[in-house]
N, C-alpha and C positions, 0 to 999 in steps of 0.2 A: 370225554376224551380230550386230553392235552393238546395246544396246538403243535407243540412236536412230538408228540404221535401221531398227529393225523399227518402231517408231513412226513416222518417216515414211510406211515401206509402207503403212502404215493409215490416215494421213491422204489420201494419196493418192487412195485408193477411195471417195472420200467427196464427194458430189455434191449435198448438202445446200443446201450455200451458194449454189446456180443456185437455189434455191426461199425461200431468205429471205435476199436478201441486203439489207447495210445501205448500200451503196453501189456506184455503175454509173458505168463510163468508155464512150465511146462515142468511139473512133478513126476518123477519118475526118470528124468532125463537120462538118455546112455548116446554111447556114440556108435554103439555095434550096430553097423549097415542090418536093415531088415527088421528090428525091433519096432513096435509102434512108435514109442518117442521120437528115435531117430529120425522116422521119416516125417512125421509131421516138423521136428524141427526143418529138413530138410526142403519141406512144402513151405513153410514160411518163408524162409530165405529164398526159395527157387520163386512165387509169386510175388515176393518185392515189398513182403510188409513193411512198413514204414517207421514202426515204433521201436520199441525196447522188446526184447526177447532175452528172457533170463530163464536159463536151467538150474533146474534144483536137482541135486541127488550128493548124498555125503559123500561119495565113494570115489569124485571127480573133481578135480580142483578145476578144471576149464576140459570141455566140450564144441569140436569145429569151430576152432577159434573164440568163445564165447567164455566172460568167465562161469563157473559152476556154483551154485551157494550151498551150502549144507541144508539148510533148512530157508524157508521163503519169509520169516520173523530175520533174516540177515540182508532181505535188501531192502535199504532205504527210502527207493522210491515206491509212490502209490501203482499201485497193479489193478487192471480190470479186470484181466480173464485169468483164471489157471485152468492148465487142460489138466488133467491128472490120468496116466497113463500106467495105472498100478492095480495087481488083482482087488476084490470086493474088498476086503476087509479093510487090507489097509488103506485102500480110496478113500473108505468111510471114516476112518480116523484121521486122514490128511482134512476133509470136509469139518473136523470138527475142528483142529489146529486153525485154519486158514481163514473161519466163517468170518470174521471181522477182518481181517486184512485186505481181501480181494470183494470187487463187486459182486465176480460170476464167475461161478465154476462149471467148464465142460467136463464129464465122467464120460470116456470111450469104452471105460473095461465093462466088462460084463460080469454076469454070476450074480443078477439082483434076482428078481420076480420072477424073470423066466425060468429060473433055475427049482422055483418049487419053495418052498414053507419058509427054508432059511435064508433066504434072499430077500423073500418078503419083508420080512421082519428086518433086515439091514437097508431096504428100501423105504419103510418104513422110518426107521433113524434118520436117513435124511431131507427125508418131508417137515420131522420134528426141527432140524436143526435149522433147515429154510425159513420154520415160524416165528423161532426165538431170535433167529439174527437176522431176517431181510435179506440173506445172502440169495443169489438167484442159482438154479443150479439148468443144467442140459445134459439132458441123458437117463439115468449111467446107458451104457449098452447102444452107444450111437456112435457116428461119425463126426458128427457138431456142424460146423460151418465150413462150407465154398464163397467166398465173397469177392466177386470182383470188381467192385465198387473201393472198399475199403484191406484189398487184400492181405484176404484170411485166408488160409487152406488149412484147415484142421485135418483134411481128410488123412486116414495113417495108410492109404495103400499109394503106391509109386508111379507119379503120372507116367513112367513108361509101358507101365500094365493098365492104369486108368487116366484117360484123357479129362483134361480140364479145357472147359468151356472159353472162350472171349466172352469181352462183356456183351449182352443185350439186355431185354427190356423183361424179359418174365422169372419171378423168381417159384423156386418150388419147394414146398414144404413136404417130408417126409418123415414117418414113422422111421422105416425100415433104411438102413444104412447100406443094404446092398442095391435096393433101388435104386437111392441117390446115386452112388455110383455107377450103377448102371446108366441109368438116363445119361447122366455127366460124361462117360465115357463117350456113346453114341451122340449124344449131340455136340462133343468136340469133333466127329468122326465127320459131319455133316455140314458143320461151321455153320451153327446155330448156338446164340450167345444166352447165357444166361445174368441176372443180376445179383441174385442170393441162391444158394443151395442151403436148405438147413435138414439133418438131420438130426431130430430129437430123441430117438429109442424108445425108451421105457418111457419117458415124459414122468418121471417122478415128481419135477414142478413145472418148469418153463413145457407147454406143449402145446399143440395147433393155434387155440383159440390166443396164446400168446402173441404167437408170431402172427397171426393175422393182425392183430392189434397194433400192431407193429408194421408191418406192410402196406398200409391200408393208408399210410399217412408217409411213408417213403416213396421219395418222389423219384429214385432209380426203378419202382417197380409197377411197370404197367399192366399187366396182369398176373397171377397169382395160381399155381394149378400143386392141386393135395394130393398126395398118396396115403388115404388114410385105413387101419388096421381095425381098430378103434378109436372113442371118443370119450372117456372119462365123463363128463359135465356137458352133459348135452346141452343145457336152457345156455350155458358159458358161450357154447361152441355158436349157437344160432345165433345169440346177438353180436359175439364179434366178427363172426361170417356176414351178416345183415349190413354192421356196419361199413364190410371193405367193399362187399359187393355196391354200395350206394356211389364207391367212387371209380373201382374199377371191376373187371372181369374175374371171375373167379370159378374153373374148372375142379370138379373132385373127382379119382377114380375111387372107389371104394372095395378093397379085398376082405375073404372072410364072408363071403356071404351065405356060404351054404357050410351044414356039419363039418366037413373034411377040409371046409378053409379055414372055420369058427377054429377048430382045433390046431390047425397049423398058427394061426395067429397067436393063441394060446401061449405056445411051446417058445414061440418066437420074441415077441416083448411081453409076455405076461400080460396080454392084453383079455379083457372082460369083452367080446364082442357083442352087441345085442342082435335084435331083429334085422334083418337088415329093412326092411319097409320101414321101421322107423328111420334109421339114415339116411332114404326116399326124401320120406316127408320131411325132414330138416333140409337138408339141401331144397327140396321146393320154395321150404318157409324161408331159408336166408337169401335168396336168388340163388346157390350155387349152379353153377352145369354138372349135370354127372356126365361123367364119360365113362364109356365101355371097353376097359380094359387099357393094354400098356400102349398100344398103338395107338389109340382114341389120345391118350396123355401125349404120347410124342405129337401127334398132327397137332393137341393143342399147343404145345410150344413155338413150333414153329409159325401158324400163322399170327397168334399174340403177338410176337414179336415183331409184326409189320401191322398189324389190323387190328382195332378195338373190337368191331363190330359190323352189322350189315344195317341196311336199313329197311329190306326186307327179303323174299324170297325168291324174286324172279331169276335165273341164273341164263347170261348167254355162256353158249356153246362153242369153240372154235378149235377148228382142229385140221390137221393134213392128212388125216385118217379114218375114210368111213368107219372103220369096224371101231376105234376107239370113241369116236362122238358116241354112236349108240353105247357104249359101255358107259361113259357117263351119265348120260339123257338118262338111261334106264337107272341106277346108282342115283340119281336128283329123285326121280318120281319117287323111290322107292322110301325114300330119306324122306318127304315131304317137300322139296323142292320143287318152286315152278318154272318149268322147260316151257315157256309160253312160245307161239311164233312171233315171228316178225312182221310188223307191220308193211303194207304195200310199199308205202312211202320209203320205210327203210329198207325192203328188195329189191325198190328203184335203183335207189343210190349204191347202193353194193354192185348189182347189174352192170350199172355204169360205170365201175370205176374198177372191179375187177374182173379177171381172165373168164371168158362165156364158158369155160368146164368147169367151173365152182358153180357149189349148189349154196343158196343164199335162204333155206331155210332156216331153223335153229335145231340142232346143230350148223352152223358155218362150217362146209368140206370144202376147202382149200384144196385137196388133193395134192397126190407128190412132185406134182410143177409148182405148186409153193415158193413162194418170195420171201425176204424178209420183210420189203411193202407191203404184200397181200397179207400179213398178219397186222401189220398195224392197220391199213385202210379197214380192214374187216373189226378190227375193234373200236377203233374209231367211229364208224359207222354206225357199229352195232352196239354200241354205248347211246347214243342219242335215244334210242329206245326207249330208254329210263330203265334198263335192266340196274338190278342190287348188287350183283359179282358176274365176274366173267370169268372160267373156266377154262383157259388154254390149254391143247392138248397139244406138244411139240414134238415130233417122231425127225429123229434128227438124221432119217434117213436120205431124205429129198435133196439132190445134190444142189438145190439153188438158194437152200437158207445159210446163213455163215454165222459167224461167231460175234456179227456186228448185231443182229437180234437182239442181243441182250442191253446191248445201251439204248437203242430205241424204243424196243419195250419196257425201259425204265422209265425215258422220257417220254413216252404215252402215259403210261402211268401217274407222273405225275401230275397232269393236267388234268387227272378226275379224279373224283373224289368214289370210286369204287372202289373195293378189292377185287385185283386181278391175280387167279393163283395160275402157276404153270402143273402140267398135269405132263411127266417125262419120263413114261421109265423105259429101259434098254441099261446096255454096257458100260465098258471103260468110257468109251468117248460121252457118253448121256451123261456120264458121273462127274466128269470134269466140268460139264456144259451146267451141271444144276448147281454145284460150287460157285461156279461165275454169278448165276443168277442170284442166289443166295446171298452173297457179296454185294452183289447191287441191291438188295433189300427186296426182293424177290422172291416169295416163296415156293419153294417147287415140291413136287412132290411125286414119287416113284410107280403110283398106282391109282389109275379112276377110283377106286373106293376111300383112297387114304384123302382125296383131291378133295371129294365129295363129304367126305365127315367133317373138315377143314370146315367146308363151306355153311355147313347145319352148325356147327359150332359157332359160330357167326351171328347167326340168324338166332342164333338162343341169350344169344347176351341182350340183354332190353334194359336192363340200369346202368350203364355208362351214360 
């Protein structure tokens, strides 16, 4: 092999340029509000991208103030990405126009593989044309990219119907482009940040094991959680899952596990789903975490986003509410969680420094005379222990806790090195109170069980 061949091979693999690029073509381009192009043109310019954004379509000499080219061979400058926002067929003939001009091409439209025999086969085509020119491609039949790192919003629905995330720290990889936005909706809803969104679809070329390859050495992305349908290249998938997990945290939900999902996945990206026990044992073999469903994936988001990891299982307990401590205590056991007591030494000092109607076992019952002291001294205290995570349970009914809790127990927080999650659920007022928290970097959470999965997910990360 030439050495430039072999230096192309290598350029090839290289997927970078989907997450900074300096300039986007958008094929298809129209200005009629509600059409896919429109609104991703509209998403670009509404999140701030930074570069060049040039529409293509003959039929428009200039588009929301932008000028329009007839064809993407009429502008001069070098291009990274084009989205192509056009039924199957003619996608695939823009794909074969474009393959040397642009590094990477996003396909949103659908009517590939999932569609049955004759999609295949135009699926097919563009696998062929990705060999012969190195062109990268995502999709067809996705969303593409959320980036708020390097802001991209490929996504074509209207953040007034779907919410876009602020930045934080965990990025998510998905098959399925309704996920994505779903998740993205609800965790803007929550004000929980994300770093990357990628939506890959059908994954014709670029798909998971890519973007792990890719994430795994990006330094906005401190953990990593899959939505995965299927996996193409399994032995692909474990070694570049192997390799991210050696650096950070990496969560999978896994759908399609039984007949009636097998088949919905099927119908859905054209996906070949296998066993799922083999999906099991991969995720074992690369370190993944599996999570249990859509709620397992949202709690992991949100504590990644504050927490890498535990150091082990011991959890204290604190709360202003008998019946909710036992709803976690019992939630810990059941999860494998250790609800150890407390040492005498440490019943001493709590004794002494808080109200004699608190019980100083583990759970910590604070009761509804609650302070906002008596939850810091109670953590304080009950951290010495050498407890792994602390579990605050905050019933914001006690009329003597205030809204200043929340900076205190930021700055308790910071002075140890555990994860402390807030465990809050109730109404309007609780909702605005976990926002705040949230805000302070704080993770909170609506329900002892959602509090409790948080905390196991934790304890399962052991390669960071």
């Amino acid at each position: 092999m030439s050495q430039k061949l072999m230096v192309k091979k290598k350029t090839t693999k290289d997927i970078s340029f989907f997450f900074n690029p300096k300039a986007i073509a958008i094929i298809g381009a129209s200005p009629t509000p509600g059409k896919l192009s429109s609104v991703i043109l509209e998403s670009l310019k509404r999140i701030g991208f930074p570069g060049d954004i040039y529409p293509v379509n003959p039929k428009y000499a200039s588009i929301n103030g932008l000028k329009c080219y007839r064809a993407i061979h009429e502008i001069k400058n070098d291009i990274d990405i084009a989205i192509i926002a056009l039924p199957a067929l003619p996608a695939l003939e823009t794909i074969k126009e474009i393959a040397h001009k642009v590094k990477g091409a996003i396909i949103v439209s659908a009517g590939f593989k999932e569609t049955g025999e004759n999609g295949k086969k135009l699926e097919w085509e563009i696998r062929e044309i990705v060999k012969k020119s190195g062109i990268r491609i995502m999709g067809p039949n996705c969303m593409g990219i959320y980036d708020t790192v390097s802001k991209v919003d490929t996504f074509f629905v209207p953040k007034e119907r779907v919410g876009r995330p602020m930045r934080g720290g965990i990025s998510i990889i998905s098959q399925s482009g309704s996920f994505a936005a779903t998740i993205m909706d609800e965790l803007a809803s929550e004000g929980i940040g994300v770093s990357r969104v990628i939506s890959y679809g059908n994954g014709a070329d670029v798909d998971e094991s890519d973007c792990l390859e890719f994430l795994k050495d990006d330094e906005a992305t401190n953990a990593v959680a899959l939505f995965i349908e299927s996996v193409n290249d399994g032995r692909k998938f474990v070694e570049a899952a192997s390799r991210c997990t050696r650096k950070k945290p990496v969560v999978a939900v896994k759908v399609g596990r039984r007949d009636a999902g097998v088949s919905a996945a099927k119908s859905h990206t054209g996906a070949m789903t296998g066993r799922y026990e083999i999906y099991r044992a991969a995720f074992k073999k690369a370190g993944v975490t599996e999570i249990d469903g859509y709620e397992g994936l949202k709690d992991a988001c949100r504590i990644f986003n504050i927490y890498s990891s535990a150091k082990g299982k011991k959890v204290l307990i604190i709360t202003d509410g008998g019946g909710i401590g036992v709803r976690i205590a019992d939630a810990c056991e059941s999860s494998g969680l250790d609800v150890v007591g407390i040492s005498k030494s440490a019943r001493n000092r709590l004794s002494s420094k808080l109200p004699s109607f608190c019980a100083v076992g583990n759970p910590i019952d604070l009761t509804g005379s609650v302070t906002d002291e008596d939850y810091i001294t109670a953590l304080e205290e009950g951290l010495k222990d050498g407890f792994d995570i602390a579990i605050m349970a905050i019933l914001w009914g006690p009329p003597h806790i205030t809204e200043g809790l929340v900076d205190k127990l930021k700055e308790a927080a910071q002075r140890h090195n555990t994860p402390i999650i807030v465990c809050s659920p109730g109404g309007e007022f609780t909702k605005r109170m976990s926002r705040i928290f949230a805000g302070k970097g704080i993770p909170v959470f609506s329900s002892p069980e959602s509090a409790v999965r948080a905390a196991v997910i934790l304890t399962c990360i052991k390669t960071v």
